[in-house]
N, CA, C and O atoms as a CHARMM CRD file, in Angstrom:
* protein
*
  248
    1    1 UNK  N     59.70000 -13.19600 -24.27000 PROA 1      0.00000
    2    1 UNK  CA    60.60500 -13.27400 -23.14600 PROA 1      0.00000
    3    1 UNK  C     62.03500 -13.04600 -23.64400 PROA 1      0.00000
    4    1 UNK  O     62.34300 -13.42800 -24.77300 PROA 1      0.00000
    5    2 UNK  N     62.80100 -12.51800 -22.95100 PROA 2      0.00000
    6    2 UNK  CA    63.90000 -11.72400 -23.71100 PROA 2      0.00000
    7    2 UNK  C     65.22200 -12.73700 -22.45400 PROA 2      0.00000
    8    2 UNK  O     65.29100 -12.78800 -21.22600 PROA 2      0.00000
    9    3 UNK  N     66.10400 -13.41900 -23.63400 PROA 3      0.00000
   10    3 UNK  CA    67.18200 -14.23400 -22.58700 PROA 3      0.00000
   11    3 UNK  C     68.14800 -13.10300 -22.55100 PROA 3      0.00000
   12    3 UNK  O     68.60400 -12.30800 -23.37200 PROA 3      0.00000
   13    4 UNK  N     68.32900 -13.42200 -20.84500 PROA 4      0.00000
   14    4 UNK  CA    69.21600 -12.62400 -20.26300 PROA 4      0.00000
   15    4 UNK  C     70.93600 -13.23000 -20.46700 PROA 4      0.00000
   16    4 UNK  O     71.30500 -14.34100 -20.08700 PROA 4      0.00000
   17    5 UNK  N     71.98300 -12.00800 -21.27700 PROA 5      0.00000
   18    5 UNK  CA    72.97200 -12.56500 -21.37900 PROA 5      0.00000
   19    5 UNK  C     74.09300 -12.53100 -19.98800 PROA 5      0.00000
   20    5 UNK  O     74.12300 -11.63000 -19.15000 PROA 5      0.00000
   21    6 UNK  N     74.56300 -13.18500 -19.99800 PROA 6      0.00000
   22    6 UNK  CA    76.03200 -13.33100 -18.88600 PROA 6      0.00000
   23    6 UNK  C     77.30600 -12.05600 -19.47800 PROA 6      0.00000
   24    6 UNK  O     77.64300 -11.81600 -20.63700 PROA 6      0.00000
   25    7 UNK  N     77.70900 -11.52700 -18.39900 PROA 7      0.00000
   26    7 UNK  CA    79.24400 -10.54800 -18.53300 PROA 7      0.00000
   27    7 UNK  C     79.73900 -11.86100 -19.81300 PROA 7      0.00000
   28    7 UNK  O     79.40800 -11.88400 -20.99900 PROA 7      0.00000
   29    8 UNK  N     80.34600 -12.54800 -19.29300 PROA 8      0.00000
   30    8 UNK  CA    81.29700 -13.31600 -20.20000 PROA 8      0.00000
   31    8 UNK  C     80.85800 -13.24000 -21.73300 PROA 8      0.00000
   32    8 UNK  O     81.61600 -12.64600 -22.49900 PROA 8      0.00000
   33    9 UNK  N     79.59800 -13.84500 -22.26400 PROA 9      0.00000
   34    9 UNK  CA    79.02500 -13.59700 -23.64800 PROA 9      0.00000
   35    9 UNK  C     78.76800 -12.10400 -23.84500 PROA 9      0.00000
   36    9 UNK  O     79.22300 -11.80300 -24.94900 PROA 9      0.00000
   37   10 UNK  N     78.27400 -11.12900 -23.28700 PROA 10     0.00000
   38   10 UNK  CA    78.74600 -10.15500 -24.06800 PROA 10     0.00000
   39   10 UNK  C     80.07500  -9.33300 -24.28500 PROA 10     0.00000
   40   10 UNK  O     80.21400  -8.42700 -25.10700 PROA 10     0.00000
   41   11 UNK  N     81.04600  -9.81400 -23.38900 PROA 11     0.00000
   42   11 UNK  CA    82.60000  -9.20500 -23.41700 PROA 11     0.00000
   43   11 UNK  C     82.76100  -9.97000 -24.65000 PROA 11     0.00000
   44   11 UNK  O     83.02300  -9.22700 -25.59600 PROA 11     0.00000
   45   12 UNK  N     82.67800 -11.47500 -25.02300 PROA 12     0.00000
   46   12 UNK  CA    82.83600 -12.29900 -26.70900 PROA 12     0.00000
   47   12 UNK  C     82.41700 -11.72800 -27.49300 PROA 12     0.00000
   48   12 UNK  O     83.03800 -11.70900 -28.55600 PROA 12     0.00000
   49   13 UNK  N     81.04200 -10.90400 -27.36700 PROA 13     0.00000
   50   13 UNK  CA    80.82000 -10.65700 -28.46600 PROA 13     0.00000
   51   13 UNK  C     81.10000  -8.97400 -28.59500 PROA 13     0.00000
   52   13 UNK  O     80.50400  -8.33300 -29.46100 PROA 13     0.00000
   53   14 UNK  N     81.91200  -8.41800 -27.80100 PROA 14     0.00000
   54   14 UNK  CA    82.67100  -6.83400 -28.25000 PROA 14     0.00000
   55   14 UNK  C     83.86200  -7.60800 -28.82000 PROA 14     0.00000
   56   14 UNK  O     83.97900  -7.46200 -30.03600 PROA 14     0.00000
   57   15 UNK  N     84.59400  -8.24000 -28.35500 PROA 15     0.00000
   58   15 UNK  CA    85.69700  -8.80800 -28.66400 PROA 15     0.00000
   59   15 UNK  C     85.79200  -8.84900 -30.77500 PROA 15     0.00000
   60   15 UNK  O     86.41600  -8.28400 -31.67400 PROA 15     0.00000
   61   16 UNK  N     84.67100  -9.95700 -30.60200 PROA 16     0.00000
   62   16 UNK  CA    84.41900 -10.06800 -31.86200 PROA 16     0.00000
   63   16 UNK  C     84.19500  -8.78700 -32.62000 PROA 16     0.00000
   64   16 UNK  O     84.55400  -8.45000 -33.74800 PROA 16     0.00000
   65   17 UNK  N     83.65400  -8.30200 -31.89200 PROA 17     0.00000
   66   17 UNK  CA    83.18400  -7.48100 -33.47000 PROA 17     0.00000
   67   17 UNK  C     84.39100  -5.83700 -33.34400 PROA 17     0.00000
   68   17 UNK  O     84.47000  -4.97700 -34.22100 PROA 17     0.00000
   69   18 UNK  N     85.15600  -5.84300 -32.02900 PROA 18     0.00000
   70   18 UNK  CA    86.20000  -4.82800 -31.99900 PROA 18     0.00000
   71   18 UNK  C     87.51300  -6.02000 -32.95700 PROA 18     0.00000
   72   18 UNK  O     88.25800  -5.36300 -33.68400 PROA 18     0.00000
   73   19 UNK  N     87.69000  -7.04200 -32.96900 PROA 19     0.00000
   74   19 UNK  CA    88.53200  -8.16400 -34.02900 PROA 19     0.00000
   75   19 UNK  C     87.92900  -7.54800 -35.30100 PROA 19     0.00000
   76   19 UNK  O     88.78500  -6.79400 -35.76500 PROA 19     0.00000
   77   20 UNK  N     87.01600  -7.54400 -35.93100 PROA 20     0.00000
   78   20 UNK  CA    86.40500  -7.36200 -36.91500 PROA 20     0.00000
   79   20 UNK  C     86.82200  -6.14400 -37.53400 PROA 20     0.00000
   80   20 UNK  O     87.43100  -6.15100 -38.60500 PROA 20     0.00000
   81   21 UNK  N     86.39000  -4.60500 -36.62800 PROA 21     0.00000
   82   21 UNK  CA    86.65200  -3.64000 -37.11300 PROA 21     0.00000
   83   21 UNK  C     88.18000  -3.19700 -36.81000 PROA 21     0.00000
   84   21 UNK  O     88.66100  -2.59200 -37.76800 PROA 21     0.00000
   85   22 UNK  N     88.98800  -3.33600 -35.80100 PROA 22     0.00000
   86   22 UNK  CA    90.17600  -3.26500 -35.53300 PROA 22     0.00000
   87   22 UNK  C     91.20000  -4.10400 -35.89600 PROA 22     0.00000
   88   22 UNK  O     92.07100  -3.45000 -36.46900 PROA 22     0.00000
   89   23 UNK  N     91.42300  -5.05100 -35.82700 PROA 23     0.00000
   90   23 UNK  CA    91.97300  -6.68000 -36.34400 PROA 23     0.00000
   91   23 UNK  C     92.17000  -7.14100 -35.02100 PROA 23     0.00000
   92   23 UNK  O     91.45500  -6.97100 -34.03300 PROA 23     0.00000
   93   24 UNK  N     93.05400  -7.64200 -35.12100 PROA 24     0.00000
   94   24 UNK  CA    93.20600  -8.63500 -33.47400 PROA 24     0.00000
   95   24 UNK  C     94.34800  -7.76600 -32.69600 PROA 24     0.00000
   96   24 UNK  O     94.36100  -7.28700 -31.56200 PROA 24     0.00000
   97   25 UNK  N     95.43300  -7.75200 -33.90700 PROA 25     0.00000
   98   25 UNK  CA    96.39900  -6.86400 -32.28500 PROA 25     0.00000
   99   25 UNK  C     95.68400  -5.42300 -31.78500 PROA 25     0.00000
  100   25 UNK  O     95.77300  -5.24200 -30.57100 PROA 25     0.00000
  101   26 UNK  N     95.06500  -4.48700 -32.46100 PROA 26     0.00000
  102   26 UNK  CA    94.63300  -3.38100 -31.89500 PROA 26     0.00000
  103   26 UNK  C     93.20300  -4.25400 -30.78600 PROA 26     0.00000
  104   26 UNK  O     93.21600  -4.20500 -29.55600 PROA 26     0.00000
  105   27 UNK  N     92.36000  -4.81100 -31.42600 PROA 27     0.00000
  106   27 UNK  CA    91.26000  -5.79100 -30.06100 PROA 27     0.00000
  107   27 UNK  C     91.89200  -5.93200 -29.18800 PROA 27     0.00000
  108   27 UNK  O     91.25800  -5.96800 -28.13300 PROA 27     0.00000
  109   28 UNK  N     93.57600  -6.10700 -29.06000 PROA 28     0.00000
  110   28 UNK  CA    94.12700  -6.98600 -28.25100 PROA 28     0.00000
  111   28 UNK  C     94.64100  -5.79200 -26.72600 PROA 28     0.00000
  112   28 UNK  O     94.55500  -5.87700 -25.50100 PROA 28     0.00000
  113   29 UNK  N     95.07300  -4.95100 -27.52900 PROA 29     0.00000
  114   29 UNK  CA    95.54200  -3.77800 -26.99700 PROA 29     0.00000
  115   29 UNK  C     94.23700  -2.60200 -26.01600 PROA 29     0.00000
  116   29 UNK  O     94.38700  -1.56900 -25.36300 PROA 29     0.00000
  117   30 UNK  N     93.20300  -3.32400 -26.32400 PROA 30     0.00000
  118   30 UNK  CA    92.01900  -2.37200 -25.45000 PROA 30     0.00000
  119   30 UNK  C     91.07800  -3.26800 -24.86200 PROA 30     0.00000
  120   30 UNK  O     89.99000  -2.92500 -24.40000 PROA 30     0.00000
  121   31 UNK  N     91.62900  -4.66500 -24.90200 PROA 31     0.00000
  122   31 UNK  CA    90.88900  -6.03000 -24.09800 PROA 31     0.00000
  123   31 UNK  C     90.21300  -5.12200 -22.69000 PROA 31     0.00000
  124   31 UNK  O     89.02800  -4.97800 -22.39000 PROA 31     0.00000
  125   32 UNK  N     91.23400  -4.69000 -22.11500 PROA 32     0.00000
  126   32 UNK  CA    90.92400  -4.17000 -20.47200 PROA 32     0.00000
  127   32 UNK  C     89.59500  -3.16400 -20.27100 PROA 32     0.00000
  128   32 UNK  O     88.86800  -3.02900 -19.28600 PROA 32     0.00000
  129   33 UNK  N     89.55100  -2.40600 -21.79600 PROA 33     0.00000
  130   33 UNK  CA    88.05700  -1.29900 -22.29800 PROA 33     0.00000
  131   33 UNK  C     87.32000  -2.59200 -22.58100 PROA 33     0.00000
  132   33 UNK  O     86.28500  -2.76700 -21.93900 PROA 33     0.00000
  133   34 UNK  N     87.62000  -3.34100 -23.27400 PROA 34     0.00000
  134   34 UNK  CA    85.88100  -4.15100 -23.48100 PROA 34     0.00000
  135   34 UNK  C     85.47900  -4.96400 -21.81800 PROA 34     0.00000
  136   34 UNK  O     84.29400  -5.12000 -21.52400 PROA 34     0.00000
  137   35 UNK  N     86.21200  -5.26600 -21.18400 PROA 35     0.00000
  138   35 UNK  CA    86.13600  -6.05800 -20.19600 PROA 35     0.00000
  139   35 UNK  C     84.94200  -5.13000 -19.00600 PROA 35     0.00000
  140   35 UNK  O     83.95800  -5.40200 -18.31800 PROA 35     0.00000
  141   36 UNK  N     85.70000  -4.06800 -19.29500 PROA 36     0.00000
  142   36 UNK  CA    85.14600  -2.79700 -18.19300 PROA 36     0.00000
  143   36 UNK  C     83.57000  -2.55900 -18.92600 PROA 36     0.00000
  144   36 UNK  O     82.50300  -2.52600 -18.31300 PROA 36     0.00000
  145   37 UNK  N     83.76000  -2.41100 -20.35700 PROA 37     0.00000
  146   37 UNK  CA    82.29300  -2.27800 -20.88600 PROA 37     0.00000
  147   37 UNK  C     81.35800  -3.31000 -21.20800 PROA 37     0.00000
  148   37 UNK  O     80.34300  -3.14200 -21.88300 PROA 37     0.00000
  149   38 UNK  N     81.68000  -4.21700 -20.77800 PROA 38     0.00000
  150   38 UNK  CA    80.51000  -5.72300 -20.99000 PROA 38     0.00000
  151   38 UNK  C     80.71000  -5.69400 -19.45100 PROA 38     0.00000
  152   38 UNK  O     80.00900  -6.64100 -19.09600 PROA 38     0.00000
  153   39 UNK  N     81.23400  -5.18300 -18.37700 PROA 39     0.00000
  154   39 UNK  CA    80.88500  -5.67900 -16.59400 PROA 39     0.00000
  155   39 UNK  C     79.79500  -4.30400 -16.69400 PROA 39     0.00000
  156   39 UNK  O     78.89700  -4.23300 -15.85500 PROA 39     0.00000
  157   40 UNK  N     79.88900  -3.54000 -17.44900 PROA 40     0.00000
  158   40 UNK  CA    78.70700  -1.89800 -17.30400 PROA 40     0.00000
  159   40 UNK  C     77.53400  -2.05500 -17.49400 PROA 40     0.00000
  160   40 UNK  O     76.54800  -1.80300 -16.80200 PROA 40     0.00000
  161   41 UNK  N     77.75500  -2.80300 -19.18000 PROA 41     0.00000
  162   41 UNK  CA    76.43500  -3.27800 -19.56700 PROA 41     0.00000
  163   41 UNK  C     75.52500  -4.48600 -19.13500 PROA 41     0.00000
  164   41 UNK  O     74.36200  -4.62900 -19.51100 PROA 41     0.00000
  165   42 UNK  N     76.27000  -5.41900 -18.21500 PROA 42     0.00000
  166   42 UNK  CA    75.70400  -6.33300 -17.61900 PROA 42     0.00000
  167   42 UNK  C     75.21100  -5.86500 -16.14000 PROA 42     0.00000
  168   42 UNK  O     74.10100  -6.02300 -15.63300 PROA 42     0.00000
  169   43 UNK  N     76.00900  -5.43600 -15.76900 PROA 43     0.00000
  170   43 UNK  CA    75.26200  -4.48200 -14.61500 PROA 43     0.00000
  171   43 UNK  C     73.75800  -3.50700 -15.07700 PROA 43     0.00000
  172   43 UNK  O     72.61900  -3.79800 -14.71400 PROA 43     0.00000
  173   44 UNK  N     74.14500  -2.29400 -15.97400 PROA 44     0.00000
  174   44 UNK  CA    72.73500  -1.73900 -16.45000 PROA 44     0.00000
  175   44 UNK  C     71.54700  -2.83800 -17.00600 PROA 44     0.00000
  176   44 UNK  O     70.39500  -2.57200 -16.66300 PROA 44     0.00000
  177   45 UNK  N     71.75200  -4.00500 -17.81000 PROA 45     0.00000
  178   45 UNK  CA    70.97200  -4.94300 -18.08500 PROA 45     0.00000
  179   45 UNK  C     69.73400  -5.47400 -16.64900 PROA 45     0.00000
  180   45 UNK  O     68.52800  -5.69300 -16.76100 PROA 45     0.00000
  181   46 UNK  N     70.60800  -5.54800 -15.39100 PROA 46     0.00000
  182   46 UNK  CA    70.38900  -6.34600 -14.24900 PROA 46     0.00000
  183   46 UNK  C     69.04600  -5.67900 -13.64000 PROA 46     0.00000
  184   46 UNK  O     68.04200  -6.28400 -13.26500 PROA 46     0.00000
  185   47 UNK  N     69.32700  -3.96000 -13.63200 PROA 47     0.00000
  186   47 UNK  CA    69.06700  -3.22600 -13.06500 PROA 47     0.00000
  187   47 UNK  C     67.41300  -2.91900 -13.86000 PROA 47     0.00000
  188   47 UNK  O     67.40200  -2.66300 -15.06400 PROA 47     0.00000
  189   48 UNK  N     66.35600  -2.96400 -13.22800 PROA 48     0.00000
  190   48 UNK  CA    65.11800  -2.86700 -13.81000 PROA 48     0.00000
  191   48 UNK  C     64.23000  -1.96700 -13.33200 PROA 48     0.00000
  192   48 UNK  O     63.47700  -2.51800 -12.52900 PROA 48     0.00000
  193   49 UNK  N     63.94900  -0.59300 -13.50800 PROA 49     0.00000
  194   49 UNK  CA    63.05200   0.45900 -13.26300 PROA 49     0.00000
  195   49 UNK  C     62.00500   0.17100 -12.47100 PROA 49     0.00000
  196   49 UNK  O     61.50500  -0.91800 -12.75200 PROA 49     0.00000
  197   50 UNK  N     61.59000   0.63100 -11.75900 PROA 50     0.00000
  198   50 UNK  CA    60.61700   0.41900 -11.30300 PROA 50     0.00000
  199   50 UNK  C     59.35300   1.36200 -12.12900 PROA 50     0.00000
  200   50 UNK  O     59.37100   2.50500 -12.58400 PROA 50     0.00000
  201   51 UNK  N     58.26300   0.28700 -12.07900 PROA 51     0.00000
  202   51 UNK  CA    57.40000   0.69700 -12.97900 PROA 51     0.00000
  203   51 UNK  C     56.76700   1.89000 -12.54200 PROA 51     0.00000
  204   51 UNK  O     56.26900   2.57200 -13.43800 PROA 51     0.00000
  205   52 UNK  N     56.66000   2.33800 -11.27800 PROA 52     0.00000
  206   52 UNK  CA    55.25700   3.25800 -11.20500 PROA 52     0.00000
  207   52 UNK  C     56.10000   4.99800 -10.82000 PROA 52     0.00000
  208   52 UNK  O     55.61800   5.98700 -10.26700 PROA 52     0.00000
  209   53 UNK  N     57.89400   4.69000 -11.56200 PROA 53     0.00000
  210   53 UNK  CA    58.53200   6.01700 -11.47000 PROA 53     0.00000
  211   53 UNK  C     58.58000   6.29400 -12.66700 PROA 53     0.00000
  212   53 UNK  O     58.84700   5.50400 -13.57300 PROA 53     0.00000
  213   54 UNK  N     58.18500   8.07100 -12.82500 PROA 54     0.00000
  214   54 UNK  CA    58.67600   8.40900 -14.22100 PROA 54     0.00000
  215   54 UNK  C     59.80800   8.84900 -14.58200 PROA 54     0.00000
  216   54 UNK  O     60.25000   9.55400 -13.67500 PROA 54     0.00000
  217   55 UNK  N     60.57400   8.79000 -15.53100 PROA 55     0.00000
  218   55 UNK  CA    62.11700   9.23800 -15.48900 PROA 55     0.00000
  219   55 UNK  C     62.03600  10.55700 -15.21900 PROA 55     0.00000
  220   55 UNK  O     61.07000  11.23000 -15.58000 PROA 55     0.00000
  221   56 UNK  N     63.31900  11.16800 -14.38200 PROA 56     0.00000
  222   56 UNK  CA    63.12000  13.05200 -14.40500 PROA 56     0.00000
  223   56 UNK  C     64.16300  13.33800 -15.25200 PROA 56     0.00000
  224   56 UNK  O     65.21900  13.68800 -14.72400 PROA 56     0.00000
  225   57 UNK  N     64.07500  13.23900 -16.91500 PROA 57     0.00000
  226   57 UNK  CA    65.18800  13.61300 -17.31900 PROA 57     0.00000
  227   57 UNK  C     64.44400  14.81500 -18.05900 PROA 57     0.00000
  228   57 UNK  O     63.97600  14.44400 -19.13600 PROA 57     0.00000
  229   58 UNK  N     64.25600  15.89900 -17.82100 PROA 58     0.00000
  230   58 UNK  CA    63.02300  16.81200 -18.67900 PROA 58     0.00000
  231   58 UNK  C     63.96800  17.87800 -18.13800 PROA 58     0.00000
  232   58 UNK  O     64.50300  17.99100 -17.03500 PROA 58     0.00000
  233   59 UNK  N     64.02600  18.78600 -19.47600 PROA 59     0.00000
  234   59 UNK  CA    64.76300  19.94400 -19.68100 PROA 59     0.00000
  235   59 UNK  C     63.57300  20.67700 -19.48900 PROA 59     0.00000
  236   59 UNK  O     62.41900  20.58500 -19.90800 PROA 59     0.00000
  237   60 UNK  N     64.38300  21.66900 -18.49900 PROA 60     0.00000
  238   60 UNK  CA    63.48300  22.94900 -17.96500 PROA 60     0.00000
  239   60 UNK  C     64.05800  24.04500 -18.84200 PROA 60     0.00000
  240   60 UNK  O     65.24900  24.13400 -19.14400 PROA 60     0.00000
  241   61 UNK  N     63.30500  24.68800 -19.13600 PROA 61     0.00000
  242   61 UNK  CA    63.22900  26.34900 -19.78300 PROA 61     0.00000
  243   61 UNK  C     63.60300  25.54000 -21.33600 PROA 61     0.00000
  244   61 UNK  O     64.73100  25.86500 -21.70700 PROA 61     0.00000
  245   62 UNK  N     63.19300  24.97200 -21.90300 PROA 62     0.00000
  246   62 UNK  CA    63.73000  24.59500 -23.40900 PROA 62     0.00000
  247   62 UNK  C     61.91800  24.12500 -24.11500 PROA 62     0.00000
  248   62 UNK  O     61.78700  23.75500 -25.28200 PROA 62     0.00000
């Protein structure tokens, strides 16, 4: 069973690890990009396929 995370814990944990590779004032300076990308990924997380569709992502003529 796979725990479902909250917006808030995964925006902490870009935070962290953009602190890590950036330091804190550049983390600090693109807060408003992680905010927007942990509300994306918690949204796509939410969102669950339905089982009996197949994806149509299939390249024609290749």
């Amino acid at each position: 069973m796979t725990m479902r995370r909250t917006e808030e814990e995964i925006l902490q944990d870009l935070v962290v690890r953009a602190q890590a590779v950036l330091g804190n004032e550049r983390a600090a300076l693109i807060r408003s990009t992680l905010e927007q990308t942990a509300r994306q990924l918690y949204e796509v997380a939410q969102a669950q396929p339905v089982r009996d569709i197949e994806p149509g992502f299939y390249h024609a003529g290749e």
